[in-house]
TORTI-708316 format. One record per residue (C-alpha): z, y, x; chain. Coordinates in steps of 0.05 Angstrom, whole numbers, plus 5000, padded with zeros to 4 digits. Example, Ala and Ser with C-alpha at 12.3 -4.5 7.8 and 13.67 -1.06 7.14 Angstrom:
% residues 2
+------+------+------+--------+
!    z !    y !    x ! chaine !
+------+------+------+--------+
! 5156 ! 4910 ! 5246 !      A !
! 5143 ! 4979 ! 5273 !      A !
+------+------+------+--------+
***
This chain:
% residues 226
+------+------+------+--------+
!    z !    y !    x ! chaine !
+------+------+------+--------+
! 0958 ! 6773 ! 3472 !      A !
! 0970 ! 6771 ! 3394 !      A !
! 0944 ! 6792 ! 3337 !      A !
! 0965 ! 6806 ! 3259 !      A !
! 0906 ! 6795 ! 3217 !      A !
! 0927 ! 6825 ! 3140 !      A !
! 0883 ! 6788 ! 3096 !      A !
! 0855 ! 6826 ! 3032 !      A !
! 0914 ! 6865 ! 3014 !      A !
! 0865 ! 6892 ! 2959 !      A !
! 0877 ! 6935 ! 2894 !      A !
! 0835 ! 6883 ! 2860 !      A !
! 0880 ! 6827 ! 2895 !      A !
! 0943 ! 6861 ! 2876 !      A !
! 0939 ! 6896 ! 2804 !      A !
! 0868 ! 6887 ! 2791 !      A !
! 0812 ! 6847 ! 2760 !      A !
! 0843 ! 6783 ! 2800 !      A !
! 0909 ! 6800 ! 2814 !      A !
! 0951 ! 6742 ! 2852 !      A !
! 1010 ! 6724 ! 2818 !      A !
! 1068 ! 6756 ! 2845 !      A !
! 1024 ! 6798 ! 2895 !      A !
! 1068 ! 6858 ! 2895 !      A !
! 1127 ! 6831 ! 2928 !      A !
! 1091 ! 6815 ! 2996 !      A !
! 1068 ! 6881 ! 3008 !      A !
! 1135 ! 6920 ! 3041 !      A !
! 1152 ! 6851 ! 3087 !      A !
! 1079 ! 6856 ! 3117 !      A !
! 1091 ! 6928 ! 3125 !      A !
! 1136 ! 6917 ! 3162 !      A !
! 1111 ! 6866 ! 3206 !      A !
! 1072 ! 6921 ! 3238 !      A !
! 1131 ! 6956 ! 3267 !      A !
! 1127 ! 6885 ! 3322 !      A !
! 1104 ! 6882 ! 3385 !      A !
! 1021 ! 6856 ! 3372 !      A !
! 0969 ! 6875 ! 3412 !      A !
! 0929 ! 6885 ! 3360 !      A !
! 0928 ! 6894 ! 3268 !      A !
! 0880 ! 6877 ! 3231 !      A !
! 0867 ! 6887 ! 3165 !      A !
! 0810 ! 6861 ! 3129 !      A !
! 0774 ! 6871 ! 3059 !      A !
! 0723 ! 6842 ! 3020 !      A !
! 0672 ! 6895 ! 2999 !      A !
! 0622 ! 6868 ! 2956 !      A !
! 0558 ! 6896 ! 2930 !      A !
! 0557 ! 6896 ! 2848 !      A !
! 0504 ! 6846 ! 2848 !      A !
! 0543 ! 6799 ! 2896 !      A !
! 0539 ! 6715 ! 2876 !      A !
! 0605 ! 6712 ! 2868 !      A !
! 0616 ! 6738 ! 2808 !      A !
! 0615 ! 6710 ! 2745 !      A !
! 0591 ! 6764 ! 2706 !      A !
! 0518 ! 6765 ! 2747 !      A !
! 0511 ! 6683 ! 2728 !      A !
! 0529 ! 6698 ! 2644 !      A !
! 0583 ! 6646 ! 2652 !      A !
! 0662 ! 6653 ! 2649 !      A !
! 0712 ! 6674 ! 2709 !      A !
! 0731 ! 6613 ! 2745 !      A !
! 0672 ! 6567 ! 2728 !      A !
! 0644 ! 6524 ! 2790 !      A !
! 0576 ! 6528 ! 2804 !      A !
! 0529 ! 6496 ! 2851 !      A !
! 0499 ! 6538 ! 2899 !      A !
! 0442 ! 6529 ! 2954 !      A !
! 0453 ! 6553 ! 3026 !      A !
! 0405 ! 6618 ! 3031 !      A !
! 0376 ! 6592 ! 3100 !      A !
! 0357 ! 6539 ! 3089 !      A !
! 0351 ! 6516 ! 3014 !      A !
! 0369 ! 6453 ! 3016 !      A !
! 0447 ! 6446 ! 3026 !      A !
! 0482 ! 6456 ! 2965 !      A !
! 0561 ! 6460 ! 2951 !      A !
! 0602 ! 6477 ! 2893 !      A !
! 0644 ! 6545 ! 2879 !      A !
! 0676 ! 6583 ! 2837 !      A !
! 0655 ! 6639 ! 2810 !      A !
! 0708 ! 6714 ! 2800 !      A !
! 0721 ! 6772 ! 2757 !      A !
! 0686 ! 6824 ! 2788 !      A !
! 0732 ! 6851 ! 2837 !      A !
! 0717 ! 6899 ! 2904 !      A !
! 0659 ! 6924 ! 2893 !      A !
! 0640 ! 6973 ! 2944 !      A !
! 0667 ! 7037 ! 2944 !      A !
! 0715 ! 7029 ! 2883 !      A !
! 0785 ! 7035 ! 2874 !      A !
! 0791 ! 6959 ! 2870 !      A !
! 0771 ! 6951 ! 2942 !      A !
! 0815 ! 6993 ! 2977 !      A !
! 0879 ! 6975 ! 3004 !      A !
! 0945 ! 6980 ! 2990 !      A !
! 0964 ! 7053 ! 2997 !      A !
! 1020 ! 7036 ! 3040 !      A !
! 0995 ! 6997 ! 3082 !      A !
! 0934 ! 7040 ! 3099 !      A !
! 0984 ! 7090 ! 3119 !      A !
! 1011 ! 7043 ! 3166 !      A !
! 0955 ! 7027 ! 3197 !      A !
! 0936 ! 7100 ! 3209 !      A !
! 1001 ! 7111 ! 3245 !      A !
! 1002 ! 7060 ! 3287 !      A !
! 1002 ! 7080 ! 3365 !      A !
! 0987 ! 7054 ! 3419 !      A !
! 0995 ! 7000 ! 3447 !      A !
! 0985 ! 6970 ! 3390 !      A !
! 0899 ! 6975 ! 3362 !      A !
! 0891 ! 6975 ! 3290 !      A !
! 0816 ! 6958 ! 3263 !      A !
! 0790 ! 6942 ! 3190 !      A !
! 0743 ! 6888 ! 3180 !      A !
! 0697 ! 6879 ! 3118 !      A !
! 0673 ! 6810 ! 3096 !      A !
! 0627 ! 6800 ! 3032 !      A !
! 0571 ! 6858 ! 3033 !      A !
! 0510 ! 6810 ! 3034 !      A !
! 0501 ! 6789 ! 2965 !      A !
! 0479 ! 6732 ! 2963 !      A !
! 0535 ! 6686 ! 2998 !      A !
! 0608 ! 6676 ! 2989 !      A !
! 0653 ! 6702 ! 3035 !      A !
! 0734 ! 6670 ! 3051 !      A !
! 0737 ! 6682 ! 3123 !      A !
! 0746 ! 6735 ! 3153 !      A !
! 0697 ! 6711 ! 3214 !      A !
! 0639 ! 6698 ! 3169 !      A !
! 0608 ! 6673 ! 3102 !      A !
! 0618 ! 6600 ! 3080 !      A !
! 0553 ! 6577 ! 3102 !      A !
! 0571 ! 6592 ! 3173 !      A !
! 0512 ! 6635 ! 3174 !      A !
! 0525 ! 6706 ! 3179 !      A !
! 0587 ! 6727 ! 3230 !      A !
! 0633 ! 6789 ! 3217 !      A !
! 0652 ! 6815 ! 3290 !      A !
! 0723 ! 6794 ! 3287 !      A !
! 0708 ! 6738 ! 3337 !      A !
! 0684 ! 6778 ! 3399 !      A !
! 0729 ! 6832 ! 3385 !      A !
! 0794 ! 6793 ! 3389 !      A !
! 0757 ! 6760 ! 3447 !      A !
! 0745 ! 6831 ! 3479 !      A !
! 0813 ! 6840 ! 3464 !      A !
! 0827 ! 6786 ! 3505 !      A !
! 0872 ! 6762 ! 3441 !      A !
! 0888 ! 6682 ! 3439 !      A !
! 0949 ! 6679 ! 3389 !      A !
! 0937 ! 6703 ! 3321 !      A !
! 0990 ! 6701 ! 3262 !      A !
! 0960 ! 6707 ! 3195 !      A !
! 0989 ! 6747 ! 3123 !      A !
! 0962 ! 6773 ! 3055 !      A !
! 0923 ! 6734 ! 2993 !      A !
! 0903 ! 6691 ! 2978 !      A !
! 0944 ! 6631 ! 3011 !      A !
! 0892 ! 6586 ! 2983 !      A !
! 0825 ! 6607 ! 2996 !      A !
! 0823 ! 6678 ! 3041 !      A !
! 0871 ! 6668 ! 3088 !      A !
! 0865 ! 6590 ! 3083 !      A !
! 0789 ! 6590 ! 3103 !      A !
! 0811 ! 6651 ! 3158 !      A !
! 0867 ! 6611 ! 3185 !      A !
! 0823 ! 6541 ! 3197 !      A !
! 0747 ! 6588 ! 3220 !      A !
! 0804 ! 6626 ! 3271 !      A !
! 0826 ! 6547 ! 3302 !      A !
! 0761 ! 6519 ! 3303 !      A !
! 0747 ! 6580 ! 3351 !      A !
! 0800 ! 6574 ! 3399 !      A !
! 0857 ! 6612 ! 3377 !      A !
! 0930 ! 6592 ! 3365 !      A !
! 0924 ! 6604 ! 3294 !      A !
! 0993 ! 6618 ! 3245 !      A !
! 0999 ! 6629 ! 3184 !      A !
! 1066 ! 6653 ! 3162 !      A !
! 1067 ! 6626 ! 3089 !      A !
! 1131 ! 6665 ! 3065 !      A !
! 1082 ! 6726 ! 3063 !      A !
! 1014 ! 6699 ! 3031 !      A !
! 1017 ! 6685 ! 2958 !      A !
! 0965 ! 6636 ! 2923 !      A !
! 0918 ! 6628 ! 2874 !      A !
! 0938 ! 6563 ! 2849 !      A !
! 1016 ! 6558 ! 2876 !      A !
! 1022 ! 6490 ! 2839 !      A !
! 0969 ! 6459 ! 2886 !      A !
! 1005 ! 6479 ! 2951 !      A !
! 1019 ! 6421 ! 2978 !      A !
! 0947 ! 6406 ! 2978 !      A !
! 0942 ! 6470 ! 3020 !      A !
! 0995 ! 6469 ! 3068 !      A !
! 0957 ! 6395 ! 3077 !      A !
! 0884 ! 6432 ! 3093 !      A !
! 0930 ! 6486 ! 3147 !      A !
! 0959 ! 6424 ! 3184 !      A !
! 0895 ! 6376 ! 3189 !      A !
! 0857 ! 6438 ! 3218 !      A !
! 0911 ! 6452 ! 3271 !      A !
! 0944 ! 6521 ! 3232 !      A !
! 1011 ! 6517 ! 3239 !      A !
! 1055 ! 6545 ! 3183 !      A !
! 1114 ! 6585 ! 3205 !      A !
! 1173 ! 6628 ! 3179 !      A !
! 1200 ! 6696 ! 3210 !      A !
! 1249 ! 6665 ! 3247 !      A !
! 1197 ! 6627 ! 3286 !      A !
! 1169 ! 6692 ! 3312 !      A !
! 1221 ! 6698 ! 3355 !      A !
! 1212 ! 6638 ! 3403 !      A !
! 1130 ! 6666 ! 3407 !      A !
! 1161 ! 6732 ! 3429 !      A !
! 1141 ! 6788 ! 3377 !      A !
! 1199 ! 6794 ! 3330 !      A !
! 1213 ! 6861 ! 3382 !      A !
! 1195 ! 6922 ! 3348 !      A !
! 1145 ! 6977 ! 3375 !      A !
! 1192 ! 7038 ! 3397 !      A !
! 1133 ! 7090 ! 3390 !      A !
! 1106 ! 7079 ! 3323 !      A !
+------+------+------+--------+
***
């Protein structure tokens, strides 16, 4: 059983207050990777409170300062970050998803399942993953429902290449999945430090693949009903 996980295909992400360079020409290719055989799409979004840590504006210092923070459990751990242009904030235009793609994903039939998963609504942790904040503390329910799924393959997509899908890519191996990430469709933050990326992928047991490669895992056939 596979799964496509879309990672923050975001207004904000795309055209927004932090577009990704070059954002706009990934958006038809993943679109189409939806017309293949998966078991199951999904899409995720951050969705962020106004108030939320990560942004720059609620510490009075610039976009892309790091900052220490302290782990809101326990108090004591502490770990640098960066801190972002406000971007998808709850309910605004910057947090939804690419119009074409969430008309995709409402047309999908079965048998393939399409689900949305928010990340980033407590405010006062930073959120990558997909399966939960940085501190390991709080879990979205991504896990148990690919488990329920009965999903252990997934192939991940979207932005950014160097921190959302990165930290999505190595939280899905540590849990047990076959975890890919196919890099031709993920754009980064920082492109000039991919090397140092690809490096974090391959020391966490991510394997990066091409389009090609989907064919030897069996789900370059497309879905006849959708």
């Amino acid at each position: 059983m596979s799964a496509l996980i879309v990672v923050d295909l975001q207004e904000d992400f795309i055209n927004g207050s932090l577009a990704v360079k070059d954002a706009n020409s990934i958006i038809q290719p993943i679109i189409k990777l939806l017309d293949l055989n998966w078991d199951c799409v999904i899409a995720t979004k951050d969705w962020h409170p106004q108030n939320h840590t990560s942004f720059a504006s609620n510490h009075q210092v610039a976009p892309f300062t790091e900052l220490e923070f302290v782990n809101p459990d326990n108090g004591a751990e502490t770990k640098l970050q960066t801190v972002w242009p406000d971007h998808c904030v709850q309910g605004t235009d910057g947090a939804k998803l690419d119009p074409d793609l969430e008309e995709k994903l409402d047309i999908l039939l079965p048998p393939t399942t399409a689900k949305i998963v928010t990340k980033g609504s407590l405010k006062d942790r930073e959120y990558y993953s997909c399966f939960r904040d940085c501190w390991k503390l709080d879990n979205t329910d991504l896990k148990d429902y690919l488990k329920g799924k009965g999903v252990t393959r997934v192939v991940l997509v979207g932005l950014a290449y160097d921190y959302c899908v990165l930290n999505s890519a190595v939280d899905a191996s540590e849990f047990g999945f076959y975890t890919y990430v196919l890099k031709d469709y993920t754009r980064s933050v920082y492109p000039e430090k991919d090397g140092e990326t690809d490096a974090k992928y391959k020391s966490s047991g991510v394997k990066l693949i091409s389009f090609d490669e989907l064919h030897s895992m069996g789900l370059d056939v497309p879905i006849t009903n959708c």
